[in-house]
VMD Tcl script that builds the backbone (N, CA, C; Angstrom):
set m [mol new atoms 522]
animate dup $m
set s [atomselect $m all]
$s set {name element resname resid chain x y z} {
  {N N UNK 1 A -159.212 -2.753 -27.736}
  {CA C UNK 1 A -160.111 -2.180 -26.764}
  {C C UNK 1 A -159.308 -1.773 -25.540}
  {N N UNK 2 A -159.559 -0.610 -25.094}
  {CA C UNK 2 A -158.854 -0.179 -23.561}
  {C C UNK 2 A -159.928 -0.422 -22.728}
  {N N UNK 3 A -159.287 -0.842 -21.694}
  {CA C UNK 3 A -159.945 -0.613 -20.027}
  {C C UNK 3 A -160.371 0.806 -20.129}
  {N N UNK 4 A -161.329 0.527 -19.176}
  {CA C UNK 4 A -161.692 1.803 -18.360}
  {C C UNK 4 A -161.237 2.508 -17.583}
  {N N UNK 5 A -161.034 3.671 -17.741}
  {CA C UNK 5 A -160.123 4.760 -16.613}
  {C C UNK 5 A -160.269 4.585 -15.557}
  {N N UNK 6 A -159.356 4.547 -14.861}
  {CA C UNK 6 A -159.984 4.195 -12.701}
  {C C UNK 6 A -160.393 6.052 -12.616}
  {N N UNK 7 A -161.528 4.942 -11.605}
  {CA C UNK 7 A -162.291 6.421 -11.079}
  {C C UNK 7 A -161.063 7.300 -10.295}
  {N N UNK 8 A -161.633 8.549 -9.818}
  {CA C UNK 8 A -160.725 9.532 -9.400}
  {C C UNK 8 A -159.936 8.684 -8.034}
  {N N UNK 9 A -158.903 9.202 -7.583}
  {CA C UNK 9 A -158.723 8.499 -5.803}
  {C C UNK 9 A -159.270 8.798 -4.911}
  {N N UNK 10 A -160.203 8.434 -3.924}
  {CA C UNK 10 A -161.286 8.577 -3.080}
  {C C UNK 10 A -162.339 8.452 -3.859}
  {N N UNK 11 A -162.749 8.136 -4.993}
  {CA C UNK 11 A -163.999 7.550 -5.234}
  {C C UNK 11 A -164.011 6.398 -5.966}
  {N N UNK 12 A -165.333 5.908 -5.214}
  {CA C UNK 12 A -165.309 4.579 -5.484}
  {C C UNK 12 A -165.730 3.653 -7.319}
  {N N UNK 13 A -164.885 2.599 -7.104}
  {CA C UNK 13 A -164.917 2.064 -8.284}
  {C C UNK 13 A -166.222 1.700 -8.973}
  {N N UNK 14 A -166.208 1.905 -10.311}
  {CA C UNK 14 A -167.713 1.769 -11.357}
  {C C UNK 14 A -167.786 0.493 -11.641}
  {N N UNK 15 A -169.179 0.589 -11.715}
  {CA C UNK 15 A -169.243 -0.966 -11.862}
  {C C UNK 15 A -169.617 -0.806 -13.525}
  {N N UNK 16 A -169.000 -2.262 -14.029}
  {CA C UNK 16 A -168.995 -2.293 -15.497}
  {C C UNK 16 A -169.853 -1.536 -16.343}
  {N N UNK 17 A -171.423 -1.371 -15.406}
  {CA C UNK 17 A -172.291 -0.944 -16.428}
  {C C UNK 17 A -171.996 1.017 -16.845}
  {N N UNK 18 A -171.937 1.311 -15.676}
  {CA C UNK 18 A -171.383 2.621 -15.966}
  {C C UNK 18 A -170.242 2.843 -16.452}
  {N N UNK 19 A -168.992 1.995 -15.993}
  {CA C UNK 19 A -167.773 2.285 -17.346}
  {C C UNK 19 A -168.238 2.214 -18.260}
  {N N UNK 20 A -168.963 1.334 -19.217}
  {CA C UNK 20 A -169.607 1.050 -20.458}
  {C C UNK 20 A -170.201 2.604 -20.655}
  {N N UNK 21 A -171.208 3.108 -20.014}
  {CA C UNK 21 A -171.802 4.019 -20.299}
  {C C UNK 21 A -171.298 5.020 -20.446}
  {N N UNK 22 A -170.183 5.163 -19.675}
  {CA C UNK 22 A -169.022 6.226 -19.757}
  {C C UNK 22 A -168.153 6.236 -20.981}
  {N N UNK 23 A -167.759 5.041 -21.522}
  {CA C UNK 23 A -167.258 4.889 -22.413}
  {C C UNK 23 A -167.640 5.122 -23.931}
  {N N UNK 24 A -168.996 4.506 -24.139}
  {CA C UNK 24 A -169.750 4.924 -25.113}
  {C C UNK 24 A -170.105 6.031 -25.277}
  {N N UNK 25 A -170.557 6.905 -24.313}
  {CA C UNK 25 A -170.859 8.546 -24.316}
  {C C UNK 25 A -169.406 9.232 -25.177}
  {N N UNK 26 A -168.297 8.705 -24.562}
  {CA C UNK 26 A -166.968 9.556 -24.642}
  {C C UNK 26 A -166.383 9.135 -26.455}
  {N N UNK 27 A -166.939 7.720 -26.449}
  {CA C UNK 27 A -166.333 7.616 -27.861}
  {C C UNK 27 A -167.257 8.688 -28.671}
  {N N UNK 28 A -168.746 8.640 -28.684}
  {CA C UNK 28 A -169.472 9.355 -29.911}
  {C C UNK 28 A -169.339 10.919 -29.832}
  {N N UNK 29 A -169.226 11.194 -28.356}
  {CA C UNK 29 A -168.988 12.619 -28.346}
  {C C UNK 29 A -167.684 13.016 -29.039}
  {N N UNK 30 A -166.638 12.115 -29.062}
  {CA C UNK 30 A -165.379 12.451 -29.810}
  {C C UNK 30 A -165.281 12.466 -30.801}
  {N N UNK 31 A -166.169 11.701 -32.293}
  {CA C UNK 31 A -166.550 11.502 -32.993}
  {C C UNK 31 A -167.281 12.612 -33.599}
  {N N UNK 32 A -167.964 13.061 -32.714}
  {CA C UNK 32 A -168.922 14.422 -32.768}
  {C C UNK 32 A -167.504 15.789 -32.998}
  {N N UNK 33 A -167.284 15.942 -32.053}
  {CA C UNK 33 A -166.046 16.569 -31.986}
  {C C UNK 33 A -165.127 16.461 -32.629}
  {N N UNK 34 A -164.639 15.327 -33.061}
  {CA C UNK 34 A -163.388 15.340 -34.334}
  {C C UNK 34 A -163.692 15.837 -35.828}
  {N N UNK 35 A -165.258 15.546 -36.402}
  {CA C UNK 35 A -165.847 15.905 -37.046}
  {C C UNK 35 A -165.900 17.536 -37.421}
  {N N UNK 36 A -165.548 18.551 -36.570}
  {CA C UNK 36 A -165.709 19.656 -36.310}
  {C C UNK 36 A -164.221 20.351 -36.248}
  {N N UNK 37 A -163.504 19.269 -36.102}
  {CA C UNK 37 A -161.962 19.801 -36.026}
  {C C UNK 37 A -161.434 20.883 -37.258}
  {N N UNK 38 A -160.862 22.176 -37.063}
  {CA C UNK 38 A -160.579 22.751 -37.821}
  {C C UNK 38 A -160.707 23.544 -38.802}
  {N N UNK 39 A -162.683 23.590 -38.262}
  {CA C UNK 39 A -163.275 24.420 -39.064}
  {C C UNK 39 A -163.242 25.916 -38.588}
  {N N UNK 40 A -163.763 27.108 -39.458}
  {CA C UNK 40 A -164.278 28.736 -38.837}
  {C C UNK 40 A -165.054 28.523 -38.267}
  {N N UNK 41 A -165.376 29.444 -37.750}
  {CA C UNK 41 A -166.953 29.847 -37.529}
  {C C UNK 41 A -167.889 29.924 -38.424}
  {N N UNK 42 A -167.359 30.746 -39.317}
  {CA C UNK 42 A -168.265 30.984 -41.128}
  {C C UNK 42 A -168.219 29.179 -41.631}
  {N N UNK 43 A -167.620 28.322 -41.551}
  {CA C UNK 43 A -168.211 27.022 -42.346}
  {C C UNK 43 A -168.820 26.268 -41.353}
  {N N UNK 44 A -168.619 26.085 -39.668}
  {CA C UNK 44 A -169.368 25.608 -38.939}
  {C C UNK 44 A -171.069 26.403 -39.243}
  {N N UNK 45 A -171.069 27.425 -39.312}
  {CA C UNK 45 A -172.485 28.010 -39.237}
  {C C UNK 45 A -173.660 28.102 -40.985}
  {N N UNK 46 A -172.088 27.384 -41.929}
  {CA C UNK 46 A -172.796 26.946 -43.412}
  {C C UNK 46 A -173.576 26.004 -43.727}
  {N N UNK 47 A -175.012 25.773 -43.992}
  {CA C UNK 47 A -175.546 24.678 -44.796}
  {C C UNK 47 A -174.970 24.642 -46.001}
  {N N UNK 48 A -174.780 22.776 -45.551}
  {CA C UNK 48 A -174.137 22.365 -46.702}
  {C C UNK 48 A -175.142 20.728 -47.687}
  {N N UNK 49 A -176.935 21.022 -46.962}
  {CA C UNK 49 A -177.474 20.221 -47.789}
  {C C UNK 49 A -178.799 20.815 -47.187}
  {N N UNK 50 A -179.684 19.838 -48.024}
  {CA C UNK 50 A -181.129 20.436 -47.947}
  {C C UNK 50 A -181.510 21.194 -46.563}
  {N N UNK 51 A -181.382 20.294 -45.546}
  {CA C UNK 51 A -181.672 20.465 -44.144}
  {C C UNK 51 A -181.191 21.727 -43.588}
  {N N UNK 52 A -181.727 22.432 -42.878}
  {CA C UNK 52 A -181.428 23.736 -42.127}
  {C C UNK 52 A -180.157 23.129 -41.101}
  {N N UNK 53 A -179.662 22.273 -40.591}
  {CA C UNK 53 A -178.928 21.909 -39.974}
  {C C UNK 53 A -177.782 22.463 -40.722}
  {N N UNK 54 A -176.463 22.889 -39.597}
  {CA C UNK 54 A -174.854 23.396 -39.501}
  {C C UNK 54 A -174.135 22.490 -38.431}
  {N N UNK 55 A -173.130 22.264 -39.086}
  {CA C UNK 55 A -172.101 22.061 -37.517}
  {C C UNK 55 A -172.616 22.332 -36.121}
  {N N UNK 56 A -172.310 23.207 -36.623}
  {CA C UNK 56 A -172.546 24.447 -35.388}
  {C C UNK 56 A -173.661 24.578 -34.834}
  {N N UNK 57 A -174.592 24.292 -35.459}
  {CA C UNK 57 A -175.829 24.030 -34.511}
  {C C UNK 57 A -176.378 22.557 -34.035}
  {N N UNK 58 A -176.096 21.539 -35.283}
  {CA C UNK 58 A -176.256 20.298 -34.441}
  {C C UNK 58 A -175.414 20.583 -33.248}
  {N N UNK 59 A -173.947 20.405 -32.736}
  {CA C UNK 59 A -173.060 20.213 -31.644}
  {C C UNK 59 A -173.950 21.178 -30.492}
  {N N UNK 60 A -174.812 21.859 -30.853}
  {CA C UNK 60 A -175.072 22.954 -29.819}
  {C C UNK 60 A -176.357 21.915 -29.549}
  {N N UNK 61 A -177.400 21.861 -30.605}
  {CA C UNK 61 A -178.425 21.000 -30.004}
  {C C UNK 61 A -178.141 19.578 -29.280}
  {N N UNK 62 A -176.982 19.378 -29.795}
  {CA C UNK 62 A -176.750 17.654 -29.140}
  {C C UNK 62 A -176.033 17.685 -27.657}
  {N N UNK 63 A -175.677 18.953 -27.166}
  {CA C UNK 63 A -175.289 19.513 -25.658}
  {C C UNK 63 A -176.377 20.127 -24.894}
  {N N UNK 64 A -177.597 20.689 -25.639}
  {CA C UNK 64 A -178.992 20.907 -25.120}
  {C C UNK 64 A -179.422 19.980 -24.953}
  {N N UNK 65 A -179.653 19.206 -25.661}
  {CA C UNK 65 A -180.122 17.948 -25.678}
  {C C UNK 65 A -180.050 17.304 -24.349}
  {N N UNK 66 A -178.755 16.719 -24.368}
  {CA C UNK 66 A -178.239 15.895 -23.578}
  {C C UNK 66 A -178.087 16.679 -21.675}
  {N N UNK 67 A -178.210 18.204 -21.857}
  {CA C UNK 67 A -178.530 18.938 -21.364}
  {C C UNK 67 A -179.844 18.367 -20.305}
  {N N UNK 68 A -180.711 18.365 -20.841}
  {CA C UNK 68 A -182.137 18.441 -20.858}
  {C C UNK 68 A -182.300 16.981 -20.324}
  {N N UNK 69 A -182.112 16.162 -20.759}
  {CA C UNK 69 A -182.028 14.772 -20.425}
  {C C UNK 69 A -181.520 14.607 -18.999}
  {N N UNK 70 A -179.999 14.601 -18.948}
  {CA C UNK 70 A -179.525 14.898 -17.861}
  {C C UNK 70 A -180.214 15.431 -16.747}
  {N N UNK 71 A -180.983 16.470 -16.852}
  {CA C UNK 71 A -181.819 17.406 -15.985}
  {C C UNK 71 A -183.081 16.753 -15.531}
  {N N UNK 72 A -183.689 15.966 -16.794}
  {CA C UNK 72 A -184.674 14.935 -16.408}
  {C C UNK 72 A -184.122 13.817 -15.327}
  {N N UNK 73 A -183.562 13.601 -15.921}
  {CA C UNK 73 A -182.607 12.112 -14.751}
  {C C UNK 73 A -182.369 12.640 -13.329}
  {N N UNK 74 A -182.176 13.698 -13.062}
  {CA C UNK 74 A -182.457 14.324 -11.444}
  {C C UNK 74 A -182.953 14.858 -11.333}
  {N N UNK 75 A -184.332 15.232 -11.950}
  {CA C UNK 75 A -185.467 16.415 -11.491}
  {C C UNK 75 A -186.776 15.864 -12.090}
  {N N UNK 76 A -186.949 14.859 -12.731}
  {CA C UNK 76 A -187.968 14.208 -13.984}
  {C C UNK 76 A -188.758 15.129 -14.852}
  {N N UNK 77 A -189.725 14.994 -14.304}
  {CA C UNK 77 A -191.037 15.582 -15.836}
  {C C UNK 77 A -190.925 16.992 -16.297}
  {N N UNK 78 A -190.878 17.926 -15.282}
  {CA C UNK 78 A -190.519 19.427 -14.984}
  {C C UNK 78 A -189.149 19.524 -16.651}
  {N N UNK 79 A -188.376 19.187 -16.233}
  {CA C UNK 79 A -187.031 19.692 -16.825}
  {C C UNK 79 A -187.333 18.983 -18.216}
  {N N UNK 80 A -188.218 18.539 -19.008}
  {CA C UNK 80 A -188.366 18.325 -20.313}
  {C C UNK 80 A -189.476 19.162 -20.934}
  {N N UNK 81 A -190.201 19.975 -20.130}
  {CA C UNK 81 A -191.307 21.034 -20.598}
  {C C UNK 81 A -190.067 22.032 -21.137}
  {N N UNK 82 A -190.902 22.144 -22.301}
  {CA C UNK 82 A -190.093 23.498 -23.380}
  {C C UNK 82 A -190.885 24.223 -24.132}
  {N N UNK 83 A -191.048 25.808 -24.505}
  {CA C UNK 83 A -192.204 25.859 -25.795}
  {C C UNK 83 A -191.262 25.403 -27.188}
  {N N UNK 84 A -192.475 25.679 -27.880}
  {CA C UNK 84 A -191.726 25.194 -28.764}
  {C C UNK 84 A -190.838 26.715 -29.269}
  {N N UNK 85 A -190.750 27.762 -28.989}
  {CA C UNK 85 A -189.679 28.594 -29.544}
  {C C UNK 85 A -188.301 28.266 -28.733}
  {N N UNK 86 A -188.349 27.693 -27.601}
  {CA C UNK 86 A -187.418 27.526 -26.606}
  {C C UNK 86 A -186.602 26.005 -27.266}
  {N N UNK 87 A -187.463 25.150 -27.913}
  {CA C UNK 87 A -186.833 24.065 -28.982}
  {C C UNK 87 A -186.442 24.453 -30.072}
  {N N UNK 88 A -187.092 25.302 -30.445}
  {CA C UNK 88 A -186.700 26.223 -31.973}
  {C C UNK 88 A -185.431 26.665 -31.612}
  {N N UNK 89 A -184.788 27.628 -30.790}
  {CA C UNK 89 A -184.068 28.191 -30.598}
  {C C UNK 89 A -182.336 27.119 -30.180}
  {N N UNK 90 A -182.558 26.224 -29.625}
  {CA C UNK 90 A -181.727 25.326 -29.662}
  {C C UNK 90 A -181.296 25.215 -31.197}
  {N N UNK 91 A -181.609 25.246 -32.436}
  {CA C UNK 91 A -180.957 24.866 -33.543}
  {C C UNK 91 A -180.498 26.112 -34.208}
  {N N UNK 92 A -180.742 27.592 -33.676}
  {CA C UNK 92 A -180.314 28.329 -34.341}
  {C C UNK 92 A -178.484 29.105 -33.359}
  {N N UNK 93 A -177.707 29.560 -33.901}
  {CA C UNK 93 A -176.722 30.149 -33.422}
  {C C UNK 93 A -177.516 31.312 -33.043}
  {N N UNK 94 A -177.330 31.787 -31.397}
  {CA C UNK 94 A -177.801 33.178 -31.374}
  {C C UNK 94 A -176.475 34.047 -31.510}
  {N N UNK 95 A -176.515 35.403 -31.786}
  {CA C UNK 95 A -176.006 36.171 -31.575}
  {C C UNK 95 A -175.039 36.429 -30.216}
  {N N UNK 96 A -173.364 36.248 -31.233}
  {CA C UNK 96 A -172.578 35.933 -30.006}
  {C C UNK 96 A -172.032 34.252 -29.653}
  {N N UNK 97 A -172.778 33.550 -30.335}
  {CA C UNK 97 A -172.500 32.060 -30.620}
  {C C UNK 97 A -171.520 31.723 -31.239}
  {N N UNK 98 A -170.349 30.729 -31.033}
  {CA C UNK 98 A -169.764 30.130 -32.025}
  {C C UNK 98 A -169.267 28.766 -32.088}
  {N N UNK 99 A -168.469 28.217 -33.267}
  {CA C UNK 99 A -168.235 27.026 -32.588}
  {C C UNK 99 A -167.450 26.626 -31.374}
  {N N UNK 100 A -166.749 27.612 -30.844}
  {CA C UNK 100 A -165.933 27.429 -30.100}
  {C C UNK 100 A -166.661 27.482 -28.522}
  {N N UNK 101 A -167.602 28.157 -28.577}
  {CA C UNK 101 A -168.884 28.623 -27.623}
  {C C UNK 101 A -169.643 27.520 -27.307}
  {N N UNK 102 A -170.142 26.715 -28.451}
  {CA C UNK 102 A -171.175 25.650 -28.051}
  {C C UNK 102 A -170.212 24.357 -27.858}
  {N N UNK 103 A -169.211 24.466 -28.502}
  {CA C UNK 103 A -168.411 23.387 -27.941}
  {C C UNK 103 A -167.765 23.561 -26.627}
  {N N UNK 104 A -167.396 24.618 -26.027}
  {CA C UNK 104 A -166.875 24.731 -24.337}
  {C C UNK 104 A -168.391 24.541 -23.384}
  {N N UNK 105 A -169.604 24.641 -24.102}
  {CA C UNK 105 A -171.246 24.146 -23.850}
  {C C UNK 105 A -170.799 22.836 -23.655}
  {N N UNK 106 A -170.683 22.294 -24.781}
  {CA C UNK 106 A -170.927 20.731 -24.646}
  {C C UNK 106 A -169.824 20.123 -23.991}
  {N N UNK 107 A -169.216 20.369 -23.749}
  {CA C UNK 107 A -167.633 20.150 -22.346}
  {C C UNK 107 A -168.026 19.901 -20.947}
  {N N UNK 108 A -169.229 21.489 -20.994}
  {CA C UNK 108 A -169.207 21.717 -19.582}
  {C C UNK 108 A -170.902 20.417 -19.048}
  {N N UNK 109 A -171.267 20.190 -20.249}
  {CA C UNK 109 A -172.535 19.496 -20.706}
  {C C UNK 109 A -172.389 18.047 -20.165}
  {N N UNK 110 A -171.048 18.083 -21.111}
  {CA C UNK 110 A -170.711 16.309 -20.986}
  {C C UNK 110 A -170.209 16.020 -19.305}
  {N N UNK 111 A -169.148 16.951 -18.828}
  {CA C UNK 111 A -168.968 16.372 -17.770}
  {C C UNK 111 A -169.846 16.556 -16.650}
  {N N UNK 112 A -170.855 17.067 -16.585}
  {CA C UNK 112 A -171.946 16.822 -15.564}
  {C C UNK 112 A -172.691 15.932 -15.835}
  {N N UNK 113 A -173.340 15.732 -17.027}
  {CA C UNK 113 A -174.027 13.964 -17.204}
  {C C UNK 113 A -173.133 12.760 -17.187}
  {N N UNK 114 A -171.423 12.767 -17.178}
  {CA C UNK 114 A -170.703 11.761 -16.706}
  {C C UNK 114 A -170.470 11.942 -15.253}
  {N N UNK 115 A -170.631 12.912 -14.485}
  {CA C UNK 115 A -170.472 12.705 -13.050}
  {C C UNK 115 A -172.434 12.009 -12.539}
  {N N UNK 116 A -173.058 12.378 -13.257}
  {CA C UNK 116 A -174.851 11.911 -13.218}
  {C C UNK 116 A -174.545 10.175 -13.329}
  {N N UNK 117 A -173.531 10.157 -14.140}
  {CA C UNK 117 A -173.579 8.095 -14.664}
  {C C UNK 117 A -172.700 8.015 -13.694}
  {N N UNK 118 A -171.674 8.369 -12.965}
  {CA C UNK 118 A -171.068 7.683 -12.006}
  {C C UNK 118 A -171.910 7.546 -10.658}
  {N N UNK 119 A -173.063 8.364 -10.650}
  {CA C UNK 119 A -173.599 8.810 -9.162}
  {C C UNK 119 A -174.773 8.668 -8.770}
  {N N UNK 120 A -175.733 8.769 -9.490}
  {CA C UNK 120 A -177.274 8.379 -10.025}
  {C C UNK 120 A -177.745 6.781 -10.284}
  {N N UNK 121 A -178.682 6.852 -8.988}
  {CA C UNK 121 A -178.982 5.281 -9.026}
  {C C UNK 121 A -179.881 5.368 -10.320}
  {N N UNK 122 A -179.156 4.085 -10.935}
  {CA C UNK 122 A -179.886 4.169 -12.519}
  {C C UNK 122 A -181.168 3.422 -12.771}
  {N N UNK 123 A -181.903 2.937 -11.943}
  {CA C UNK 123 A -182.856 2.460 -11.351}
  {C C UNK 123 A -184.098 3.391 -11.165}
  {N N UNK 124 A -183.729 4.251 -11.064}
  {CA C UNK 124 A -184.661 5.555 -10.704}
  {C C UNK 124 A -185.412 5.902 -11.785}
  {N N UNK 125 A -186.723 6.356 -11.911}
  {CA C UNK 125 A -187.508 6.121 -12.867}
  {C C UNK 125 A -188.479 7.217 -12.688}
  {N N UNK 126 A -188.997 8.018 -13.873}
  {CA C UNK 126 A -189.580 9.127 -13.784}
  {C C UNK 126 A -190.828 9.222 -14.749}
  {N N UNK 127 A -191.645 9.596 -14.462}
  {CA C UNK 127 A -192.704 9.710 -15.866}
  {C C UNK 127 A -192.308 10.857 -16.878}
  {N N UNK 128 A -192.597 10.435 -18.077}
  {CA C UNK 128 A -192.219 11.263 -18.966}
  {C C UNK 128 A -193.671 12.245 -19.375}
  {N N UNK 129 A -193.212 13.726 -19.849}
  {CA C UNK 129 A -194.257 14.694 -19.814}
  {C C UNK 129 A -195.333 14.136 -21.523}
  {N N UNK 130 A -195.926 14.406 -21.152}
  {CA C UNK 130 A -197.352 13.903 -22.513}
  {C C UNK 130 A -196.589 14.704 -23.718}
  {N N UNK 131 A -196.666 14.357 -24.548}
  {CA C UNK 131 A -196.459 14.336 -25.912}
  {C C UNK 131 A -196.492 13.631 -26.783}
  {N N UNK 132 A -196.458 13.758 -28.598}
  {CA C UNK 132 A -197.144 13.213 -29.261}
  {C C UNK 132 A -196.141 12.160 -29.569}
  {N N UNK 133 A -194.955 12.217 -29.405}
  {CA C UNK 133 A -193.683 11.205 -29.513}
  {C C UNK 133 A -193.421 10.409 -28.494}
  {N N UNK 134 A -194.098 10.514 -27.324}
  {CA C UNK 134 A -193.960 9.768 -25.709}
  {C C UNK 134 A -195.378 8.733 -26.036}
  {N N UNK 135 A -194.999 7.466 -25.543}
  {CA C UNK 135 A -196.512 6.464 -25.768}
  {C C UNK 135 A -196.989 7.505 -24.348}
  {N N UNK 136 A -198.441 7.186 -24.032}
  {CA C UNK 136 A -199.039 7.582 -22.831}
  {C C UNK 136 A -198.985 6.941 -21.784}
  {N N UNK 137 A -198.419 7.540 -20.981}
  {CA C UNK 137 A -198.270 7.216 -19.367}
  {C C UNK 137 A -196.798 6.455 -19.286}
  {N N UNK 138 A -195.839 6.965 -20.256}
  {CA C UNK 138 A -194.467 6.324 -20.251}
  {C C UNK 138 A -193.673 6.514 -19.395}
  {N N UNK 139 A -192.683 6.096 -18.881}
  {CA C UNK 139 A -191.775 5.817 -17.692}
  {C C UNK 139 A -190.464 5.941 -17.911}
  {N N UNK 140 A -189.341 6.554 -17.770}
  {CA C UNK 140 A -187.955 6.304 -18.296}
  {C C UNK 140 A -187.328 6.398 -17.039}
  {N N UNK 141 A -186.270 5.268 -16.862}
  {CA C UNK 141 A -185.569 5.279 -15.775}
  {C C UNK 141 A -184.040 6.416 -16.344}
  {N N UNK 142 A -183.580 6.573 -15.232}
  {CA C UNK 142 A -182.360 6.968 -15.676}
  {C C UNK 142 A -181.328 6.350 -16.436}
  {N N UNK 143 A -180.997 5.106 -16.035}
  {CA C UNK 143 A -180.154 4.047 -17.331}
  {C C UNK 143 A -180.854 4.292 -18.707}
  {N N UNK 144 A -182.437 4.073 -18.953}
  {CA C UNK 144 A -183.094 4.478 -20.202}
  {C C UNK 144 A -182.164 6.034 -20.542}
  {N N UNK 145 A -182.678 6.920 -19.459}
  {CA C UNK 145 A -182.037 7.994 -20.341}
  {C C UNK 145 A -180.771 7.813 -20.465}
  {N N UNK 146 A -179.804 7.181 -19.637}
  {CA C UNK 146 A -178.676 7.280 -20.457}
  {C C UNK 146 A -178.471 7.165 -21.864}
  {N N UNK 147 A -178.797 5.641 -21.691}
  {CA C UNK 147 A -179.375 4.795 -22.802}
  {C C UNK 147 A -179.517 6.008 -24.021}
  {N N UNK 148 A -180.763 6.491 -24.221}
  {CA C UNK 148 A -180.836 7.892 -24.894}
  {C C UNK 148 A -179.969 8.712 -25.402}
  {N N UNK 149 A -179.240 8.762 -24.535}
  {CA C UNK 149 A -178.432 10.194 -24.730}
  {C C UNK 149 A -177.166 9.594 -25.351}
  {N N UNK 150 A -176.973 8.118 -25.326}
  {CA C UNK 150 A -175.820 7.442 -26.297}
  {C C UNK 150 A -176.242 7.883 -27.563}
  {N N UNK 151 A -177.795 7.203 -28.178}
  {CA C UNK 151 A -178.746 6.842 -29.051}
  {C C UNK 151 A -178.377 8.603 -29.666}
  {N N UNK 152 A -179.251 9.216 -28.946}
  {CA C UNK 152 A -178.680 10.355 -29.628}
  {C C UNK 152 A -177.381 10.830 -30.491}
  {N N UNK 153 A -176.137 11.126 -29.637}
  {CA C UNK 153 A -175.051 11.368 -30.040}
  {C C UNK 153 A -174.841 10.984 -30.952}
  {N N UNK 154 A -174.716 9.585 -30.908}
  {CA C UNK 154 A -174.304 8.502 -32.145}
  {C C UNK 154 A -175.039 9.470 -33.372}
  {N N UNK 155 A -176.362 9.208 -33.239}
  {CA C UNK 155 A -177.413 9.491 -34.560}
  {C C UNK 155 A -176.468 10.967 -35.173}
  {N N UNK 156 A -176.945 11.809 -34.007}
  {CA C UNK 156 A -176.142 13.381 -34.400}
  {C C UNK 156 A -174.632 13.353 -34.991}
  {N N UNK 157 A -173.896 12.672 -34.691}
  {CA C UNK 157 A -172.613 12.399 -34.779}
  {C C UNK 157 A -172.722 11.738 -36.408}
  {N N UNK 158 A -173.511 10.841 -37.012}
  {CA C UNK 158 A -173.537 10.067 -38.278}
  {C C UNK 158 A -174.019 11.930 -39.101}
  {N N UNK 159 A -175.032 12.423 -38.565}
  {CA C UNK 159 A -175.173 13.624 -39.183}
  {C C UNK 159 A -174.504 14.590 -39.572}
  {N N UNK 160 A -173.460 14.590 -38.653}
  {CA C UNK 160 A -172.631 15.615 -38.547}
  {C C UNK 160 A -171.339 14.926 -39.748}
  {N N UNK 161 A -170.910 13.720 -39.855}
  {CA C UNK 161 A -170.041 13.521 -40.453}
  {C C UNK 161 A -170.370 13.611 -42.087}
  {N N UNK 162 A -172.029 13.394 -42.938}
  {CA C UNK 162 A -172.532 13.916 -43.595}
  {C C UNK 162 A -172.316 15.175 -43.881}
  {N N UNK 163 A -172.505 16.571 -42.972}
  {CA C UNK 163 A -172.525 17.637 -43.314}
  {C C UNK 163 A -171.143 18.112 -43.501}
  {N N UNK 164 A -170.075 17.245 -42.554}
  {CA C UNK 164 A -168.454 17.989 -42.861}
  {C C UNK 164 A -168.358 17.094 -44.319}
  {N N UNK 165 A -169.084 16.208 -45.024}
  {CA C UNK 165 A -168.653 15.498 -46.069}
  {C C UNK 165 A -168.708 16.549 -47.194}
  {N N UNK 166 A -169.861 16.881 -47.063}
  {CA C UNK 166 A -170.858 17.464 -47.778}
  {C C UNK 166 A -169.992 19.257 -48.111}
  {N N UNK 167 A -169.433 19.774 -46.870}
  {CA C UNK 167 A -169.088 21.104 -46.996}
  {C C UNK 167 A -167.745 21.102 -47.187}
  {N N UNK 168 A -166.878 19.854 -47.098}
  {CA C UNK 168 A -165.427 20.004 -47.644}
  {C C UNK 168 A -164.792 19.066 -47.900}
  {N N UNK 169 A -165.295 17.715 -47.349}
  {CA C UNK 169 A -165.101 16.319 -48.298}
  {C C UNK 169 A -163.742 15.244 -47.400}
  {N N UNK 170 A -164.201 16.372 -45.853}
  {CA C UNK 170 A -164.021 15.631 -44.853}
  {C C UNK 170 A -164.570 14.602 -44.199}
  {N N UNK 171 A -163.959 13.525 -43.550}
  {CA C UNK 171 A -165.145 12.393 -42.900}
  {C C UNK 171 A -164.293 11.764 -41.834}
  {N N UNK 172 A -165.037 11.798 -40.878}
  {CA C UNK 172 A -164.740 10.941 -40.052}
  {C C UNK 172 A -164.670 10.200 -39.252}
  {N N UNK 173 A -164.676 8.919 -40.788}
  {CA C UNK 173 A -164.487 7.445 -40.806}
  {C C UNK 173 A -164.347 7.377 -41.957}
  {N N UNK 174 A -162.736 6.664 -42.216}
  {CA C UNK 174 A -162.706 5.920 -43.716}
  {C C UNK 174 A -161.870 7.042 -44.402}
}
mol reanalyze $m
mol bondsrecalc $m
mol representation Tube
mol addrep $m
């Protein structure tokens, strides 16, 4: 196990819970990312099992995602309203997309929700917008969403190592 990186010079030191959080974000996102190492564009954007899911579009939804979350954690209820073509559209590559595109996304993704965990009292707590997956009248603090946005990755990241299995008999783990 490594220590945690010292914060930048002139800012002040993290307290364990956010190294942790920092840390865990950075391992699954790498995981996510190593997974993806070395592919085209043409096999990132291939189904390679039942599911409409690609490379290339999980890594893009799991930087929307986390996107979106993030945005909740300093703005609350507002920044999780979406239609649903505006959720639809998160899983498809638009025109002009690639992997190289949604991954300099999820770069620019990740390091603003790790400057959010160094800076954001995590205490802070927002109601979540009505929906059929939210219990009613639910509450998520920002640590919750962090919390989340680990939960996520991870999940996306086990997916993703499935689909590079699946399309060339890459994995990675094991």
């Amino acid at each position: 196990m490594t220590a945690p990186t010292a914060p930048p010079t002139g800012s002040p030191a993290l307290s364990a819970e956010r190294a942790d959080l920092l840390e865990t974000l950075a391992a699954h996102r790498r995981f996510l990312r190593f997974t993806v190492r070395g592919l085209t564009d043409e096999q990132a954007a291939r189904r390679t099992t039942a599911s409409e899911l690609t490379l290339a579009t999980l890594v893009k939804h799991v930087a929307v995602t986390e996107r979106s979350w993030a945005d909740f954690a300093v703005r609350g209820t507002a920044a999780l309203e979406q239609s649903p073509e505006d959720w639809g559209a998160d899983w498809v590559l638009q025109p002009g997309e690639t992997l190289a595109s949604v991954l300099a996304l999820y770069d620019e993704v990740a390091a603003r929700t790790d400057e959010l965990v160094r800076t954001l009292d995590l205490d802070t707590a927002h109601p979540l917008p009505e929906a059929p997956w939210f219990p009613p009248g639910a509450v998520r603090s920002v640590r919750r969403v962090f919390l989340h946005v680990v939960a996520e990755t991870a999940q996306h990241a086990g997916h993703a190592d499935i689909l590079r299995e699946s399309l060339d008999g890459q994995r990675t783990m094991g």
